[in-house]
C-alpha positions in Angstrom: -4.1 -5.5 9.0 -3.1 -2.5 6.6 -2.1 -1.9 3.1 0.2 1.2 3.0 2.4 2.9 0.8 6.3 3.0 2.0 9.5 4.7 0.2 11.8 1.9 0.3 14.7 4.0 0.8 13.5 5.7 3.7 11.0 3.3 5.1 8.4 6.4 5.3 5.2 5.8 4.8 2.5 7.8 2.3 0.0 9.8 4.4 -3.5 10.9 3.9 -2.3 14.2 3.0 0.2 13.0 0.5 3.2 13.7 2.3 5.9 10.5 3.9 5.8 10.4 7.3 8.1 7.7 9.5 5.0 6.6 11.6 3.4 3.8 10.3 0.0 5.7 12.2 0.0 8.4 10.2 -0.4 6.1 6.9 -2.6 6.6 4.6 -4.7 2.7 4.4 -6.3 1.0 1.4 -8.9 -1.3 1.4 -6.7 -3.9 -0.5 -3.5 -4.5 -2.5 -5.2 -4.0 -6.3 -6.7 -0.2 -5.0 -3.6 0.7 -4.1 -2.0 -0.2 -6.9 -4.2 1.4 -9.3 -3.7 4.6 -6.6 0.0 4.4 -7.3 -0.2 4.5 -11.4 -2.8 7.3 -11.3 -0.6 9.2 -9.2 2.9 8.4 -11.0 4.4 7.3 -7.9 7.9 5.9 -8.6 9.6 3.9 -6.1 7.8 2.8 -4.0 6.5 -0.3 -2.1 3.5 -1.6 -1.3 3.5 -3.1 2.4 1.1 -5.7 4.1 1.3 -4.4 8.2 -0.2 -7.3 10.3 -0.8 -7.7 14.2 0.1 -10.0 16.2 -2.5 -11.3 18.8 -1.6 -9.0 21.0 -2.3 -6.0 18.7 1.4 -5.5 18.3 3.0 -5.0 14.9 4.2 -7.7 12.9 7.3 -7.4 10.8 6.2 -5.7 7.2 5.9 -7.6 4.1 6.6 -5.4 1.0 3.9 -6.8 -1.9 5.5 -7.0 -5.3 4.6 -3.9 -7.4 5.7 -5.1 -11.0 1.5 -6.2 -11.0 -0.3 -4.2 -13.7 -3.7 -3.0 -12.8 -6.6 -4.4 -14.3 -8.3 -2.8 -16.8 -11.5 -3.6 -19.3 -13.3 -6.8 -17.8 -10.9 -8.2 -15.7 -11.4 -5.5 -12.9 -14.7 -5.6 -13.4 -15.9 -8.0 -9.9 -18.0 -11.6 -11.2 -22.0 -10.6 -11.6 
């Protein structure tokens, strides 16, 4: 499973060098949805989506899933994680 970065009008897909790139391989991953979040508001990234990329059994692709990006990050105690 991967969390990328994908301009929705292009379907392109943030890279590790911070360019868009139409192959989901070349993606730059996050460990989960909240880091990349936070990674888009530190970088003033407008548009964009965040996408869940599963695998099938096989290891095939699964369909996309765009995650909503209205969430805020956390900040204060909240993104602290429980002691």
């Amino acid at each position: 499973m991967k969390i990328v970065i994908q301009n929705p009008q292009d379907l392109s897909f943030l890279t590790e060098l911070r360019q868009w790139s139409p192959h989901l391989k070349d993606a730059m991953t996050f460990e989960n949805f909240r880091i990349a979040l936070d990674f888009c508001s530190r970088q003033k990234l407008g548009k964009v989506q965040v996408v869940l990329q599963a695998e099938d059994e096989a290891g095939g692709p699964l369909p996309a899933l765009p995650l909503p990006p209205e969430v805020p990050p956390l900040r204060g105690a909240a993104a602290r994680p429980p002691a």
